[in-house]
N, C-alpha and C positions, 0 to 999 in steps of 0.2 A: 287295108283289105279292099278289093275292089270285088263291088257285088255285081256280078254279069245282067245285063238287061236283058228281060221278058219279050217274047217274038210279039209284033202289033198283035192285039185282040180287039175283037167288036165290043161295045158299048155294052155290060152284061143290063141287065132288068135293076130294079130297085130291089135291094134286100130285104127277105122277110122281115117285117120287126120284131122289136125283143121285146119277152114275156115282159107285160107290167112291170110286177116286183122286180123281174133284171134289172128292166132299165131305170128303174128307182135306185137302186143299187151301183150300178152303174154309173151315175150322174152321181151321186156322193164321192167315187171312188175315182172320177175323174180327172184332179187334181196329182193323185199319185201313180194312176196308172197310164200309160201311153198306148195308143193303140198299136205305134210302130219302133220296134227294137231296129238302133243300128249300131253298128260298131263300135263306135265309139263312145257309145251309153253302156256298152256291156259291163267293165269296171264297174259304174254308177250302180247298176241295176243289181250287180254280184251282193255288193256293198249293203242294199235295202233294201228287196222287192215287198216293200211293204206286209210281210210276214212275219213273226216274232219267230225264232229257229226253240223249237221246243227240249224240256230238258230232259232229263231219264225220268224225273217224278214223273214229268207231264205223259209219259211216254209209256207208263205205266198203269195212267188211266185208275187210279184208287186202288190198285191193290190188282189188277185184273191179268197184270202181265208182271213177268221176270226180265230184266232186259241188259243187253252184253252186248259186249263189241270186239267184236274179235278182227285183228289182222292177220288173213289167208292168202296165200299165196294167187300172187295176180299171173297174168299170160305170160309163155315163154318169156325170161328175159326181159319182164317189166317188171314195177314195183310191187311191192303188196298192197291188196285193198284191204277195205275198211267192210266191214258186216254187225249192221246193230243185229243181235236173234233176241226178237220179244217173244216168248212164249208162258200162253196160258197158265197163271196158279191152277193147283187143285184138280187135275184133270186127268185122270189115270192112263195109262196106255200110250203109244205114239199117236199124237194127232196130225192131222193138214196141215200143210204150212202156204202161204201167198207168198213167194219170190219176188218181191216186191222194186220196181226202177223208178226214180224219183224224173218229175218232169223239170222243165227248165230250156226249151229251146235245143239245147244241145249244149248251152253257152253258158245256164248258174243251176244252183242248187246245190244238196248234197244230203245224204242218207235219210236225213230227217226232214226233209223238205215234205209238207201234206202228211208225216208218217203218222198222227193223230187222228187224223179222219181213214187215213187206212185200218187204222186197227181198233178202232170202234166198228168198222164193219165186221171187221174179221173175227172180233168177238163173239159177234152175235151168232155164227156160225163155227165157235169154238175152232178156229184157226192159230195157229202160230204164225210169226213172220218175219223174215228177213229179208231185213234193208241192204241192198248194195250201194256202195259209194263208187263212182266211175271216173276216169278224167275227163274232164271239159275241153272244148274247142272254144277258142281255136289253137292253145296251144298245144291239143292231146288231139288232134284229126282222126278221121275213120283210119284205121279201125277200133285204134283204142278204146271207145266208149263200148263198141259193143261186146268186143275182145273180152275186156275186165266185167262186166258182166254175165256173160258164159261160162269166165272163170271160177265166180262166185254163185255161180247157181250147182258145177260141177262139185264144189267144195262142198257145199249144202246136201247137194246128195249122197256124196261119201262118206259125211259124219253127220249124220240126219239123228242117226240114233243119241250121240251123243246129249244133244236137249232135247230130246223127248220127242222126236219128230220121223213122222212114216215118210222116206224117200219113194213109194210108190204112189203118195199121194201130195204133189206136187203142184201147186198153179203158179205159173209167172202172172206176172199184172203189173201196169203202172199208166201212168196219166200222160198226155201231150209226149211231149218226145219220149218219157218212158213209158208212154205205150208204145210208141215206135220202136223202142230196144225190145221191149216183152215178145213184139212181134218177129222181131230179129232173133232174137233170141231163142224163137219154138223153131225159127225155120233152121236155126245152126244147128240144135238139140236134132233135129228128122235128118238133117245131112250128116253129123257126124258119128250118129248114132249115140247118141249123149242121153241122160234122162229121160226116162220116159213119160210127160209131165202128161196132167189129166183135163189140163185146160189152160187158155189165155185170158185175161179181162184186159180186154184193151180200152182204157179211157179215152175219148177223144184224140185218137194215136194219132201223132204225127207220123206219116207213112212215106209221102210221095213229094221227092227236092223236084220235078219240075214246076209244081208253084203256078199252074197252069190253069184251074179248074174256073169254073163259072164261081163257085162261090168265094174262089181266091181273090175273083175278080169284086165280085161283090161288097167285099168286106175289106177293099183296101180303105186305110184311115178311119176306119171306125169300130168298134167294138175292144175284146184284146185278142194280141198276135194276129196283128194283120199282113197283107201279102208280104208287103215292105220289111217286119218281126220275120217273116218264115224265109226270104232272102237272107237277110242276116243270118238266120242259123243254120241254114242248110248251106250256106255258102262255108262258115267257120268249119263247120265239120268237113267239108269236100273242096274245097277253094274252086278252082277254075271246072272241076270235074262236076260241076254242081247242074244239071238237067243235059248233059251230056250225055253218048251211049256205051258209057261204060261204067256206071255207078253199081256200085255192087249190093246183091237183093240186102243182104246185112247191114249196108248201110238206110237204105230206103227201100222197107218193105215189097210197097208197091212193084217193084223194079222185078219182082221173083218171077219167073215163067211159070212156075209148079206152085201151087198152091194145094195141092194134095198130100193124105198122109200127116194132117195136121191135126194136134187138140182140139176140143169144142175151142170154139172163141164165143165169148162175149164182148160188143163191136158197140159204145155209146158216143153219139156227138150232136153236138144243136144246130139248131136249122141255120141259125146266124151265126156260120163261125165259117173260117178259114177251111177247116176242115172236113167242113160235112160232106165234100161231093168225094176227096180219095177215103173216105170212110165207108160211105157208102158202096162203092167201087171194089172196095177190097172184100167186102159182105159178099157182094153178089160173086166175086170170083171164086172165094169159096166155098158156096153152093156149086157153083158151076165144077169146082171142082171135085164134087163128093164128101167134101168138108162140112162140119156142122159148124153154124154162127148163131144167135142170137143179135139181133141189131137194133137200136132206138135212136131214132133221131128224135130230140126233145126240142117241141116247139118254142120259136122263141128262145132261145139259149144260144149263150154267146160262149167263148171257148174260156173251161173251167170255172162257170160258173154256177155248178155245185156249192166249189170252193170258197169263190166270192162273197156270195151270197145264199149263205147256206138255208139260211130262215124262209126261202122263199119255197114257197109249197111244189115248184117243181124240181128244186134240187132233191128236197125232200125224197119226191117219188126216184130222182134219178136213183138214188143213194138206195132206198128199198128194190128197184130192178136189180141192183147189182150182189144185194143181197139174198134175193129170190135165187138169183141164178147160181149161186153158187153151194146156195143149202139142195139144188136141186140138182147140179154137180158129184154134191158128195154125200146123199143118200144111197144108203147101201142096194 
């Protein structure tokens, strides 16, 4: 796979630093984590990314969730996916549910990847959720990934009732590249007339394959998923059409001319990371559009480090923003 070279840029500033506790954290976890994904580590990285793949117990959280998997019917003329639906014991009546797209570059993971830390959130705010499982690039390319995602959110909505679940109360959500699908995924939902969903949480979304921004620049070789990681995946997914003018907004959000007529979004990402400046970006076009956003850039934070290093007092508060906004979401 050959990854297309970035136009010359000028010498960005030195990079914010990372929170304390990150980069204590960080420097433990440097041995297993690389700052830069290439190709040819992708196998490697499928294989281990240093996370244990959690089980149905674990996924069940003591008692707190029911949880199932079901194979539903994927996009025209593709496979069928995969849907874990965890939902809430004890809890009378249809509830919410989180739509939930697992992160991973575009290139590993799969339905359970982070699903542990999602649905501790989601508890707290008596959510249900289901996981979608997607195919990977590079050898499932756009549109597959986003494709089999919309399919599985369509399903979800048509038999919502089925587990216990109100289809008029609907959030997509997911981290690094699934929040890039989440993203995708509201704007396909507003074009095709699909669900009418009542919000986005986009973690740290990977948005925008030109791969371009000051803080891309910033953060090449150090932190995780750096410029070098975010070539690698936007490339897998889009090969040569990768910061080209014909990428489609489905594939990379950013790319949408319209951003209006969308769900609230909730918009988080850290000052040290890949991502902060099309996150940022995408905030403000929002507003510009008449769109409502909530947005955090959390100091000192490197990309999912939440996840990393959860003990540190500002993943902490990231993990309570997201909880905040969502109890305030779905107050009557």
């Amino acid at each position: 796979m050959t990854i297309p070279s970035s136009p010359p840029q000028a010498a960005p500033a030195s990079p914010p630093p990372f929170d304390p506790e990150l980069a204590a954290g960080l420097e433990i976890m440097a041995e297993l984590i690389s700052p830069s994904l290439l190709p040819d580590t992708i196998p490697e990285m499928r294989s281990g990314i240093g996370l244990a793949r959690p089980s149905d117990d674990d996924l069940r959280l003591g008692g707190a969730y029911e949880v199932e998997e079901r194979s539903v019917p994927g996009p025209e003329g593709a496979p069928e996916i995969s849907l874990l639906i965890c939902t809430p014991t004890g809890m009378p009546g249809p509830v919410p549910a989180l739509y939930d797209i697992h992160g991973g570059g575009m290139v590993m993971g799969d339905n359970r990847t982070g699903l542990p830390v999602v649905l501790e959130m989601a508890h707290e705010v008596g959510m249900a959720v289901v996981s979608v499982e997607y195919r990977l690039a590079p050898e499932h390319p756009h549109p597959a990934p986003a494709e089999d995602c919309y399919a599985g959110l369509i399903w979800t909505a048509e038999h919502a009732h089925e587990f216990g679940v109100d289809p008029d109360r609907l959030v997509v959500g997911g981290a690094s590249a699934g929040g890039g699908l989440a993203a995708a995924v509201a704007l396909m939902a507003r074009d095709r007339g699909g669900p009418a969903l009542i919000g986005q949480l986009l973690a740290c979304p990977m948005l925008d394959d030109r791969n371009d921004t000051v803080s891309a620049l910033q953060m090449q070789g150090i932190g995780v998923w750096d410029m070098t990681s975010n070539d690698t995946g936007w490339t897998a997914l889009l090969g040569d059409r990768r910061g080209g003018p014909d990428v489609s907004p489905y594939a990379a959000p950013a790319r949408a001319q319209d951003l209006s007529g969308l769900p609230p979004a909730f918009i988080d990402v850290g000052s040290a990371e890949t991502f902060r400046d099309e996150d940022v970006a995408y905030a403000t076009r929002l507003w510009q559009a008449g769109s409502q956003a909530e947005l955090h850039v959390w100091p000192g934070g490197f990309h999912g480090f939440d996840l990393l290093v959860p003990q540190a007092a500002i993943s902490q508060d990231a993990r309570a923003a997201r909880v905040h906004w969502l109890r305030r979401l779905l107050a009557p």
